[in-house]
N, CA, C and O atoms as a DFTB+ gen file, in Angstrom:
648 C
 N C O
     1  1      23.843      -9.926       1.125
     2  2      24.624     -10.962       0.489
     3  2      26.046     -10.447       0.281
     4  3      26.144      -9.349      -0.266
     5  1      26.954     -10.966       0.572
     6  2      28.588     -10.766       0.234
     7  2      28.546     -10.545      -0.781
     8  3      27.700     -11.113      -1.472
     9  1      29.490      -9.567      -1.375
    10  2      29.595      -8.950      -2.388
    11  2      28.648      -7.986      -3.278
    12  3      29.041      -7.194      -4.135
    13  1      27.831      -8.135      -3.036
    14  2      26.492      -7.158      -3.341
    15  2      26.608      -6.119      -3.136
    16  3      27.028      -5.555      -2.126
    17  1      25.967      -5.430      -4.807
    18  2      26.223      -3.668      -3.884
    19  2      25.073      -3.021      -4.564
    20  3      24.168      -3.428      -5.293
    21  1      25.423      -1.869      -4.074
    22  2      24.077      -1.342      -4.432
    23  2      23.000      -0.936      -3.589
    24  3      23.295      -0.933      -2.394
    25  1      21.458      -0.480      -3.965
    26  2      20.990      -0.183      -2.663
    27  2      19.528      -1.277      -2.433
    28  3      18.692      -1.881      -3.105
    29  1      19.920      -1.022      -0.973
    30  2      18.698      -2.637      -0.411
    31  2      17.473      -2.358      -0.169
    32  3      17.012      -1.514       0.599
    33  1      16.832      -3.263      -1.007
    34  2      15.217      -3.323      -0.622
    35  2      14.814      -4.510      -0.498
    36  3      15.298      -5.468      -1.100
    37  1      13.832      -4.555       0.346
    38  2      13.533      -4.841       1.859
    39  2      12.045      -5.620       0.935
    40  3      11.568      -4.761       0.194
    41  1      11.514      -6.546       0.867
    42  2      10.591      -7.238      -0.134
    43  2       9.511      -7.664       1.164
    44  3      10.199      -8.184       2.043
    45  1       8.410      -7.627       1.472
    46  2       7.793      -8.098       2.737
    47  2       6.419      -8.672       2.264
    48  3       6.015      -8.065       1.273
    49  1       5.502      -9.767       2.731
    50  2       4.050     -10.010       2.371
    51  2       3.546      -9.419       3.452
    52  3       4.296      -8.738       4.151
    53  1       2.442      -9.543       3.722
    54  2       1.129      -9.131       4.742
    55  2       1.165      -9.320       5.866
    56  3       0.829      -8.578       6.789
    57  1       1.468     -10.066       5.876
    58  2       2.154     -10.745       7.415
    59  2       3.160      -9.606       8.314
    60  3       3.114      -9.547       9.543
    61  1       3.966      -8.821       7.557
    62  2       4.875      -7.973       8.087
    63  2       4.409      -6.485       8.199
    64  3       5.003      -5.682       8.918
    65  1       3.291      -6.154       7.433
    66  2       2.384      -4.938       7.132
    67  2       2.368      -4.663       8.380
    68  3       1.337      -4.922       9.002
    69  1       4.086      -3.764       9.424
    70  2       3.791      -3.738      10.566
    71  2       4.758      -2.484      10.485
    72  3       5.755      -2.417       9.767
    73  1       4.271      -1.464      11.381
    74  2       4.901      -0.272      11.720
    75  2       6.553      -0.093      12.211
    76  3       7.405       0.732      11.882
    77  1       6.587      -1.288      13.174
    78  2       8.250      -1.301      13.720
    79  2       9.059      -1.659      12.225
    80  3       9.976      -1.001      11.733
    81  1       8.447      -2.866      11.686
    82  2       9.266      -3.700      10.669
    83  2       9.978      -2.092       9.849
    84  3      11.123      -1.645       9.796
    85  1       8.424      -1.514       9.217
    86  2       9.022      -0.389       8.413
    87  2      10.032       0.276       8.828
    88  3      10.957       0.485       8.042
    89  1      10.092       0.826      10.338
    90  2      10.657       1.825      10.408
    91  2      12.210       0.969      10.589
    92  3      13.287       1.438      10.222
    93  1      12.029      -0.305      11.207
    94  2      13.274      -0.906      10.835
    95  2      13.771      -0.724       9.493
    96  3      14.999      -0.641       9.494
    97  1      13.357      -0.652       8.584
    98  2      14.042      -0.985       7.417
    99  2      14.648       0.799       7.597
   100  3      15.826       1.151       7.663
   101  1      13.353       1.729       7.645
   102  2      14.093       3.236       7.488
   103  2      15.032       3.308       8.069
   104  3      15.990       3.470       7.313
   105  1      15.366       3.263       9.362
   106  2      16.408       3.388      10.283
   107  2      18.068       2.709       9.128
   108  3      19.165       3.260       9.036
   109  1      17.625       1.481       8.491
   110  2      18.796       0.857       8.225
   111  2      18.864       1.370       6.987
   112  3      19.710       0.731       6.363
   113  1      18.344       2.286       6.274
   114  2      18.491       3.238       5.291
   115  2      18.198       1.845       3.709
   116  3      18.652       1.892       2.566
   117  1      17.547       1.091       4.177
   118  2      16.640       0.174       3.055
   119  2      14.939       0.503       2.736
   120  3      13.976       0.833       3.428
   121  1      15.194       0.194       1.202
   122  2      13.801       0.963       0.765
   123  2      12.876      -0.228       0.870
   124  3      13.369      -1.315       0.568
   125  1      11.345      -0.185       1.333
   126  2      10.148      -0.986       1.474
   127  2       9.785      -1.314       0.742
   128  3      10.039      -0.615      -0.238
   129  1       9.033      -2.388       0.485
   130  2       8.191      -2.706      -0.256
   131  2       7.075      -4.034       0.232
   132  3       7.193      -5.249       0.077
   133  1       6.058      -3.277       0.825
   134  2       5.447      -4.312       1.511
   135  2       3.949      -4.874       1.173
   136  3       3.113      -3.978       1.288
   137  1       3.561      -5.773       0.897
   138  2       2.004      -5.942       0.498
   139  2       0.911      -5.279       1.640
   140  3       1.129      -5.426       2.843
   141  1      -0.119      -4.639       1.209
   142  2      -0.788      -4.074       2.715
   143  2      -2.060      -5.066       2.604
   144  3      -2.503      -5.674       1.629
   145  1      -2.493      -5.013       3.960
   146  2      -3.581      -5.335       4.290
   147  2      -4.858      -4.752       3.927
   148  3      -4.912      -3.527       4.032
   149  1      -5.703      -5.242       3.599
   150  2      -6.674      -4.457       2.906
   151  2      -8.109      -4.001       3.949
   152  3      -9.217      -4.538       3.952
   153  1      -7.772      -3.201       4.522
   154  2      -8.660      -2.787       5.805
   155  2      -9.741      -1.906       4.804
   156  3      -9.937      -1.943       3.589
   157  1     -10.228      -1.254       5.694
   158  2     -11.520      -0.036       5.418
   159  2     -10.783       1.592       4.851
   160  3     -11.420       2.342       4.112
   161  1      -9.508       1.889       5.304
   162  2      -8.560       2.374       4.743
   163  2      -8.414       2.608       3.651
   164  3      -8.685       3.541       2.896
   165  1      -7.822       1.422       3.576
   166  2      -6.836       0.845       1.970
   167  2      -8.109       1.020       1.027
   168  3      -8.159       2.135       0.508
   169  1      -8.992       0.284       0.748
   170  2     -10.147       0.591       0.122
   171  2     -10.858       1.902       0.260
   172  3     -11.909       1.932      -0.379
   173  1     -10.740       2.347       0.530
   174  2     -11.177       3.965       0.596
   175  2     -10.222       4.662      -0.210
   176  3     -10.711       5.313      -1.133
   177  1      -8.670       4.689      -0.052
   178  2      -7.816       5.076      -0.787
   179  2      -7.996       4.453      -2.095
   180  3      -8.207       5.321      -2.942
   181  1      -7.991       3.456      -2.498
   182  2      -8.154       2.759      -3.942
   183  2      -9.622       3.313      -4.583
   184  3      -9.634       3.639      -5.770
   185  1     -10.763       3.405      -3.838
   186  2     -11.759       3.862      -4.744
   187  2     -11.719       5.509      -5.080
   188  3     -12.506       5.965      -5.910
   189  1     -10.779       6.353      -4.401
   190  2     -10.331       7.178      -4.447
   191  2      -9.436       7.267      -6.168
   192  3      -9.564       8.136      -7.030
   193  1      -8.894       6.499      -6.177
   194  2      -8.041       6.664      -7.557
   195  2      -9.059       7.007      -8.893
   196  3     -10.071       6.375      -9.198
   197  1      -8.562       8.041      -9.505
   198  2      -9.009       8.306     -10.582
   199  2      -9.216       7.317     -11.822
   200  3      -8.147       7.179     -12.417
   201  1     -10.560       6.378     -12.559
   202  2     -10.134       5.955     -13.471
   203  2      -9.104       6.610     -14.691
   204  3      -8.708       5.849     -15.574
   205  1      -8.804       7.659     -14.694
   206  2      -7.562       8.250     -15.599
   207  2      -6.159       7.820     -15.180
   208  3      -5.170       7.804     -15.912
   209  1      -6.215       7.501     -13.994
   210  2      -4.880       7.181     -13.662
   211  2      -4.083       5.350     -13.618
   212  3      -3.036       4.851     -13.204
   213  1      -5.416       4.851     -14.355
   214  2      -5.315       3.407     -14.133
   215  2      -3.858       2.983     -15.529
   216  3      -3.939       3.654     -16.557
   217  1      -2.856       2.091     -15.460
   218  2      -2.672       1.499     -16.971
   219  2      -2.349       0.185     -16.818
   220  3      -1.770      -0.272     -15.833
   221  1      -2.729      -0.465     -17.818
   222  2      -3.176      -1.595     -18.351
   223  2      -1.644      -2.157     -18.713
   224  3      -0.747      -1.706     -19.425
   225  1      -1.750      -3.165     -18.015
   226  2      -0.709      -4.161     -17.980
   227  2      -1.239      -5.723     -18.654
   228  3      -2.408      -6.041     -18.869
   229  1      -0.093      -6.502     -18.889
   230  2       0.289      -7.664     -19.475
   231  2       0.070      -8.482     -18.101
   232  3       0.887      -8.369     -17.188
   233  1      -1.245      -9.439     -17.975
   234  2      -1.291     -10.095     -16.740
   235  2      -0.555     -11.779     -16.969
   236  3       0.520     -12.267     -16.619
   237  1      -1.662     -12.273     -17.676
   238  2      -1.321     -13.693     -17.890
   239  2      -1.786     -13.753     -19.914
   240  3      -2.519     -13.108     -20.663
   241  1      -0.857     -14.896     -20.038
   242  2      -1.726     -15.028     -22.095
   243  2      -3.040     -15.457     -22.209
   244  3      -3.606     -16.426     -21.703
   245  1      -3.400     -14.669     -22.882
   246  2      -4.964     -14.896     -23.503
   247  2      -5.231     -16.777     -23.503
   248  3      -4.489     -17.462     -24.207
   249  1      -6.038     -17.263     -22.884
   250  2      -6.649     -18.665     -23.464
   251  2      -7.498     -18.887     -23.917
   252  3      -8.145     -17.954     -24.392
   253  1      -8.074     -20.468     -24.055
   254  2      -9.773     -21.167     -24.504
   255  2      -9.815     -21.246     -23.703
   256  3      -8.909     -21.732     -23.025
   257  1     -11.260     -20.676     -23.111
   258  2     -12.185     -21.289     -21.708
   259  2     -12.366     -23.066     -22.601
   260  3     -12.859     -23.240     -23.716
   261  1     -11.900     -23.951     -21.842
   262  2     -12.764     -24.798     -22.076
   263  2     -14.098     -25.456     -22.371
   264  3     -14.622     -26.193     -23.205
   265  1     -14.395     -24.749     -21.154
   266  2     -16.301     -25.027     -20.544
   267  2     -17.126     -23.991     -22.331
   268  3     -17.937     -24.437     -23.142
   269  1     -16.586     -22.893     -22.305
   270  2     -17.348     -22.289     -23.184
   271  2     -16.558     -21.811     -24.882
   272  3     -17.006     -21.154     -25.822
   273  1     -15.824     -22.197     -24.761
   274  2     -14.629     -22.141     -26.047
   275  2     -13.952     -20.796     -26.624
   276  3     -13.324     -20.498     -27.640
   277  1     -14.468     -20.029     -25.274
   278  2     -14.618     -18.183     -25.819
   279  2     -12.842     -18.119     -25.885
   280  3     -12.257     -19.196     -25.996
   281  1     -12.172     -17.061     -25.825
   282  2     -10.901     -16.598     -25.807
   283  2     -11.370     -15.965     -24.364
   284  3     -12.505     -15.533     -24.162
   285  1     -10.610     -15.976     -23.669
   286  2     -10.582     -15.469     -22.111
   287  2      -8.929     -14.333     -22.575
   288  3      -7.822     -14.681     -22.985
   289  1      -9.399     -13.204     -22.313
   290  2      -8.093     -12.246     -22.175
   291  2      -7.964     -11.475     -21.088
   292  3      -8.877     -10.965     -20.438
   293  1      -6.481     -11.380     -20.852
   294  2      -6.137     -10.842     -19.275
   295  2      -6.269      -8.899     -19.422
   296  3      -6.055      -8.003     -20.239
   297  1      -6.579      -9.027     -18.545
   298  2      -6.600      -7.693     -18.236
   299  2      -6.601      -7.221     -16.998
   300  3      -7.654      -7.107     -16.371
   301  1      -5.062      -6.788     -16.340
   302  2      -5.047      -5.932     -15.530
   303  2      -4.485      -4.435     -15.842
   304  3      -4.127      -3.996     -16.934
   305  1      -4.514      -3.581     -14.216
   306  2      -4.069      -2.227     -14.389
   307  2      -3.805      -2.150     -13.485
   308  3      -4.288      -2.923     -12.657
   309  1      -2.660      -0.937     -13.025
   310  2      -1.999      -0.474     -12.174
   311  2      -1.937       0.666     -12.023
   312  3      -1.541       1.267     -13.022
   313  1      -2.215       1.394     -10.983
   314  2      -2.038       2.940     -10.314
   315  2      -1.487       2.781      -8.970
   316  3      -1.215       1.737      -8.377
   317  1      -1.347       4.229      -8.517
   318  2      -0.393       4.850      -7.626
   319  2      -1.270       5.806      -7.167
   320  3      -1.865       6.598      -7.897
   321  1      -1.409       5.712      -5.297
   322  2      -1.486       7.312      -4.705
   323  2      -0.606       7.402      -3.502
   324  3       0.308       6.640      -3.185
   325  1      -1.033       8.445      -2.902
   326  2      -0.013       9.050      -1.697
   327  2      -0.817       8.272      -0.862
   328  3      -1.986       8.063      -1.186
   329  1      -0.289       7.756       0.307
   330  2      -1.154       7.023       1.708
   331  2      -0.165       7.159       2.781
   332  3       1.063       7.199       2.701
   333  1      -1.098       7.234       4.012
   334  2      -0.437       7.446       4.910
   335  2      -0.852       5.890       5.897
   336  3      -1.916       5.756       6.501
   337  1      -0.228       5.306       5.875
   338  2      -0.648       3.661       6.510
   339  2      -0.267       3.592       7.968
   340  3       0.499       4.492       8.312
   341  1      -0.635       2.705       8.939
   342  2      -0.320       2.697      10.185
   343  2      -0.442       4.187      10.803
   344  3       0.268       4.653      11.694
   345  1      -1.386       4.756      10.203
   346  2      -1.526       6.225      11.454
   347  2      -1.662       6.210      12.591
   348  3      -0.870       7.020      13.071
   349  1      -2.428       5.575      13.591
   350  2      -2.695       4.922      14.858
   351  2      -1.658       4.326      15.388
   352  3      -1.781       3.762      16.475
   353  1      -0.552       4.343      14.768
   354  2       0.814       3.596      15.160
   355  2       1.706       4.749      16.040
   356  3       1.165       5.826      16.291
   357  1       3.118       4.473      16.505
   358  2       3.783       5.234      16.607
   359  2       4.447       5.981      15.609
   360  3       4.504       7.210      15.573
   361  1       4.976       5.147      14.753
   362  2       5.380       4.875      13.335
   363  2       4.747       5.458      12.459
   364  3       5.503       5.233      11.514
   365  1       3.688       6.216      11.914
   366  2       2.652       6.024      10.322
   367  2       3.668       6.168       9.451
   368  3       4.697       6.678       9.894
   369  1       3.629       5.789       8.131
   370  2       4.650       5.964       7.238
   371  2       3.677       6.497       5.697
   372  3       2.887       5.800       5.061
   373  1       3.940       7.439       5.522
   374  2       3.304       8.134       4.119
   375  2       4.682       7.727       2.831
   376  3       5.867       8.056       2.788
   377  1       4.019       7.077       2.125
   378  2       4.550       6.601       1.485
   379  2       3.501       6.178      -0.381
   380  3       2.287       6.262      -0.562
   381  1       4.082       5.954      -0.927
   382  2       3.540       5.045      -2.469
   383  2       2.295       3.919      -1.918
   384  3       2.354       3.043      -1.054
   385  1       1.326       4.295      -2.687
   386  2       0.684       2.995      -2.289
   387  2       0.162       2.584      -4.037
   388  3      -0.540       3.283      -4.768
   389  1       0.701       1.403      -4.308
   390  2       0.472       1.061      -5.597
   391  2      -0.741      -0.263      -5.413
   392  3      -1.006      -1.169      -4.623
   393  1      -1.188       0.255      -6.567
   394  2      -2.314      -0.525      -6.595
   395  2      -2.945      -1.917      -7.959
   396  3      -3.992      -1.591      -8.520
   397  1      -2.448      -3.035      -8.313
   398  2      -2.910      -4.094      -9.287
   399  2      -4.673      -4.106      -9.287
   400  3      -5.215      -3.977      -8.190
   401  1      -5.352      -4.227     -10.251
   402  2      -6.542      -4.332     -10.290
   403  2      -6.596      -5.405     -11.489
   404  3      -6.375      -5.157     -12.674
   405  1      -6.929      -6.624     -10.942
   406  2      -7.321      -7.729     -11.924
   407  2      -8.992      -7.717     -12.161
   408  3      -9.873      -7.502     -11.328
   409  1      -9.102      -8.007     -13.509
   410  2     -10.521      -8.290     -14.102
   411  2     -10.555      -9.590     -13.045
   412  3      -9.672     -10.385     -12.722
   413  1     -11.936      -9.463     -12.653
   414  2     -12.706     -10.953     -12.106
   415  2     -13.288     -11.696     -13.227
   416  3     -14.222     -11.350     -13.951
   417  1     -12.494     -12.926     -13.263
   418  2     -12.996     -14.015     -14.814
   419  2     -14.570     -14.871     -13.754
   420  3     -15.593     -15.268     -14.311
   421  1     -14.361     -14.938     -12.479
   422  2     -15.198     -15.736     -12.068
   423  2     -16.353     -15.009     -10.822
   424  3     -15.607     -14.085     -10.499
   425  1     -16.958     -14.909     -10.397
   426  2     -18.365     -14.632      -9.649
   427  2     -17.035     -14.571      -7.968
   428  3     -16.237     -15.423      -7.576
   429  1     -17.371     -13.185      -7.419
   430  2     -16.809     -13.301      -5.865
   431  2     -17.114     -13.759      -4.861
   432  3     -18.124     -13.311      -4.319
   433  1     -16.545     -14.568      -4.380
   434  2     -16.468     -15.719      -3.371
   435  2     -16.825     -14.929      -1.978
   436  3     -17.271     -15.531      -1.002
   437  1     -16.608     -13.679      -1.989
   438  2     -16.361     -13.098      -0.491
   439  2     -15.289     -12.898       0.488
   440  3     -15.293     -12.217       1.513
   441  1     -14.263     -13.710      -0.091
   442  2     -13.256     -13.897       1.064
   443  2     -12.195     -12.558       1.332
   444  3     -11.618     -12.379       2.405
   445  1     -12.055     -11.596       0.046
   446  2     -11.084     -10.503      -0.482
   447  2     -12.466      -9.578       0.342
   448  3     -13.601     -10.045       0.436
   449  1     -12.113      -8.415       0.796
   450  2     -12.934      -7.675       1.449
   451  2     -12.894      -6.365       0.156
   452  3     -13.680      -5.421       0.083
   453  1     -11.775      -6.655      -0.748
   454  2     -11.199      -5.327      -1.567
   455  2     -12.027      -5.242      -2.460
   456  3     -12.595      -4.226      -2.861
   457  1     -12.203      -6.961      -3.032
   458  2     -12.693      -7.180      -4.209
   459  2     -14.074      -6.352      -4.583
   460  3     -14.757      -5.814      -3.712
   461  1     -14.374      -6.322      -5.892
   462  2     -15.140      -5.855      -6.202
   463  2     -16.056      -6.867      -7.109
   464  3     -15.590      -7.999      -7.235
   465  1     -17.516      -6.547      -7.865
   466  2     -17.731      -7.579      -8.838
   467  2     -16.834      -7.600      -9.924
   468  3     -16.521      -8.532     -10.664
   469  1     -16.562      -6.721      -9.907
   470  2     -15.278      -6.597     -11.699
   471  2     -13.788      -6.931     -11.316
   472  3     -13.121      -7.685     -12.025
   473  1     -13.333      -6.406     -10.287
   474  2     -12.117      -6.328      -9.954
   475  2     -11.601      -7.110      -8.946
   476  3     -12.427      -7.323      -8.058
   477  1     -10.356      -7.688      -8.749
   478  2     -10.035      -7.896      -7.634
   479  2      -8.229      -7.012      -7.085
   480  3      -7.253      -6.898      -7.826
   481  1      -8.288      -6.744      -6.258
   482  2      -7.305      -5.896      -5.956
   483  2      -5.950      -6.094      -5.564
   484  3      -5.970      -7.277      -5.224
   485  1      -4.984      -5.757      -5.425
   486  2      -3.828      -6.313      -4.709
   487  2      -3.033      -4.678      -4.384
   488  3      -3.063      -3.828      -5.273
   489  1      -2.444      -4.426      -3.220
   490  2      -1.907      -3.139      -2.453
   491  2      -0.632      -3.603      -1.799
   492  3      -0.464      -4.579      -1.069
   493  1       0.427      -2.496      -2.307
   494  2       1.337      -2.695      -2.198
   495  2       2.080      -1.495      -1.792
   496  3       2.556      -0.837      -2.718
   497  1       2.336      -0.947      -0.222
   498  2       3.078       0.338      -0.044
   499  2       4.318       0.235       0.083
   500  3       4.821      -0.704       0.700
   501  1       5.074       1.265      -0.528
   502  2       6.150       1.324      -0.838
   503  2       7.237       2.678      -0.957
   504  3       6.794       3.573      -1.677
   505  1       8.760       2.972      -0.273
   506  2       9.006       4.150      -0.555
   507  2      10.193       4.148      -1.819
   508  3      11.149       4.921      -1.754
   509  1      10.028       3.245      -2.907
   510  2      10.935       3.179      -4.064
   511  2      10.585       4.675      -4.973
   512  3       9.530       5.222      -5.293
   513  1      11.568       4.898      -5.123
   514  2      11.227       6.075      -6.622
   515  2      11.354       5.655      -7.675
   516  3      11.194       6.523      -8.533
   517  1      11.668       4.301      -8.201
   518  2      11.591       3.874      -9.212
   519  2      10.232       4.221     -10.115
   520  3       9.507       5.003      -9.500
   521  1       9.718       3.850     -11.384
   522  2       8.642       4.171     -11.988
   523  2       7.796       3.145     -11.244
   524  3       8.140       2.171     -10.574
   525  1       6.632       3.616     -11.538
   526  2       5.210       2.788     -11.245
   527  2       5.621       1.181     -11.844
   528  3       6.325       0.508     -11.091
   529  1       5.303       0.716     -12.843
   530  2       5.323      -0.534     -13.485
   531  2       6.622      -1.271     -13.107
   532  3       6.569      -2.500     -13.101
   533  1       7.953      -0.576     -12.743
   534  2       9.091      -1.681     -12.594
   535  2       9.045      -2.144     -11.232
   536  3       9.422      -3.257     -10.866
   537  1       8.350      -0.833     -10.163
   538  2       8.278      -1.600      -8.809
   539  2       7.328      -2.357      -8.260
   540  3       7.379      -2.983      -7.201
   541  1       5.977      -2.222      -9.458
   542  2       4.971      -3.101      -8.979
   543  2       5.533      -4.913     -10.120
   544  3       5.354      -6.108      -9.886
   545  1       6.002      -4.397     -10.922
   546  2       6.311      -5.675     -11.290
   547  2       7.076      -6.487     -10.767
   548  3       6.906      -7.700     -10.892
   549  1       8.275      -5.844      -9.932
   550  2       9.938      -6.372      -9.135
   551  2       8.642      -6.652      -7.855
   552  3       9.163      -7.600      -7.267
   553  1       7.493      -6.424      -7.215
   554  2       7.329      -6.813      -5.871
   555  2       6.327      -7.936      -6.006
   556  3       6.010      -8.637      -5.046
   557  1       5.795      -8.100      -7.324
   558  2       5.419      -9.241      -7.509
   559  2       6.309     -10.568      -8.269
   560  3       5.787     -11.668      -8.450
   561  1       7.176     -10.367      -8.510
   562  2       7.842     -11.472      -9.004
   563  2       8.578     -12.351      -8.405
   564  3       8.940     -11.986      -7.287
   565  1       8.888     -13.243      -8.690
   566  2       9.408     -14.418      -7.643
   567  2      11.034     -14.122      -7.038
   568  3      11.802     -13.332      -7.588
   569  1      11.196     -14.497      -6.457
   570  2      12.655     -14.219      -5.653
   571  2      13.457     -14.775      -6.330
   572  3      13.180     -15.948      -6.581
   573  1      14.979     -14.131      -7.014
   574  2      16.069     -15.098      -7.693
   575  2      17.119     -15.036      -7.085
   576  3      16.971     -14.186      -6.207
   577  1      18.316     -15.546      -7.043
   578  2      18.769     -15.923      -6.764
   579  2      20.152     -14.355      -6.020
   580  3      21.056     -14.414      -5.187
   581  1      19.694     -13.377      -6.747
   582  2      20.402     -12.253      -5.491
   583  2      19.378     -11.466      -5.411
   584  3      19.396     -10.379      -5.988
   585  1      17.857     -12.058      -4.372
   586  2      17.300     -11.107      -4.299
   587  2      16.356     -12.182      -3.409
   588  3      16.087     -13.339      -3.733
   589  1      15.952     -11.501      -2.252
   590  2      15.237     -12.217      -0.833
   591  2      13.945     -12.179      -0.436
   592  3      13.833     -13.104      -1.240
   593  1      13.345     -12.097      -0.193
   594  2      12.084     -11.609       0.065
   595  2      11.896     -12.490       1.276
   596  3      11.980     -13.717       1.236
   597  1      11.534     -11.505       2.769
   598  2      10.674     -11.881       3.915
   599  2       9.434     -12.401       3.928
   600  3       8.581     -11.619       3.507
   601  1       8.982     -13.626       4.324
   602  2       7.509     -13.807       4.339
   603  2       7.503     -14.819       5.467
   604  3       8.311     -15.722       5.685
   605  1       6.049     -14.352       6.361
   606  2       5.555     -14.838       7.416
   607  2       5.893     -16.496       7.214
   608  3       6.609     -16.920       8.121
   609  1       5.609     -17.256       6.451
   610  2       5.303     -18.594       6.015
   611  2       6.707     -18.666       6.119
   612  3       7.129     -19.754       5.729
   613  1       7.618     -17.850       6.527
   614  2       9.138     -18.358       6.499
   615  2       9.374     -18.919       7.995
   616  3      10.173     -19.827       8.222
   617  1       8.640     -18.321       8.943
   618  2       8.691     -18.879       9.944
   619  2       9.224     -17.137      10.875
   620  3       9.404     -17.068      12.091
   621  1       9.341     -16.187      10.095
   622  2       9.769     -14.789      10.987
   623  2       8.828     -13.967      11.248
   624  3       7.784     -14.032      10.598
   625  1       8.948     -13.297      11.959
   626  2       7.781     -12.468      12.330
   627  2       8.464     -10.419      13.231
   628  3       9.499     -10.063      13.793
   629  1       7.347      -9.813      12.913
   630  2       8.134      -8.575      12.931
   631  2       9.116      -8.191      14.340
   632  3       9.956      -7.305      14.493
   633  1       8.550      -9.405      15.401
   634  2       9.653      -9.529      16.587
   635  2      10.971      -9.372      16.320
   636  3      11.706      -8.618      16.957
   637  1      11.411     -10.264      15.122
   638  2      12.417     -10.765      14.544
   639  2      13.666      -9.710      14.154
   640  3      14.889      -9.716      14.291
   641  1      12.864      -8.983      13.702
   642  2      13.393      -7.514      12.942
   643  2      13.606      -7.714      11.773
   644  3      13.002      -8.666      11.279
   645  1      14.518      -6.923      10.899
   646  2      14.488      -7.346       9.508
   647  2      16.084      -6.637       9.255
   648  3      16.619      -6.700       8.148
């Protein structure tokens, strides 16, 4: 963006979880931040994480279940390990792999391969040095108005470049 300064990061969904894209961004000296795909991998690395290393974040406000009148309270957590993603690539990129773990309020459907009965997961690799909590919070939050985020549903794809 004109006039902008500072240093650029590069916001990507699943869709872009692609070896060239990354190294595009390295090459242009912009930091990643990309949602990963949740292969046989990624889940291996996440059950890997120490429950000591989990912390408990502010998901959504406590409500009334309707159906049962209970208080429903949010509860997620967030950790961090080292991963090395796209190894089989030309590219692999070892990098942050941060990890959201939401409580499951409802019975698993099947469709999340990550999920667990308790948990459901969300993976996010990344080479920011920022702290844990500001970059998993900045890669989930919505895009404003000096700040972009790439996504497949935009109509680009890693042909495209970035």
């Amino acid at each position: 963006m004109a006039g902008s300064t500072g240093e650029l990061v590069v916001r990507l969904d699943g869709g872009l979880y692609d070896a060239k894209v990354i190294a595009t961004c390295q090459r242009a000296d912009a930091r990643f931040s990309v949602t990963c795909r949740n292969d046989s991998k990624i889940r291996a690395a996440v059950s890997a994480i120490e429950e000591t290393a989990w912390t408990a974040i502010p998901y959504w406000p406590s409500h009334v279940d309707p159906d049962t009148g209970e208080t429903v309270q949010s509860h997620a957590d967030v950790a961090e390990t080292s991963y090395t993603a796209l190894a089989g690539s030309k590219h692999p990129v070892t990098a942050r792999l941060i990890v959201r773990r939401v409580r499951r309020l409802r019975p698993r459907d099947g469709q999340l391969e990550l999920d667990t009965d308790l948990w459901r997961h969300h993976t996010v690799l990344t080479d920011r040095p920022e702290p844990l909590l500001t970059v998993e919070a900045e890669h989930c939050a919505p895009s404003g108005p000096r700040q972009a985020s790439i996504s497949t549903t935009e109509g680009r794809s890693a042909a495209d470049g970035v």
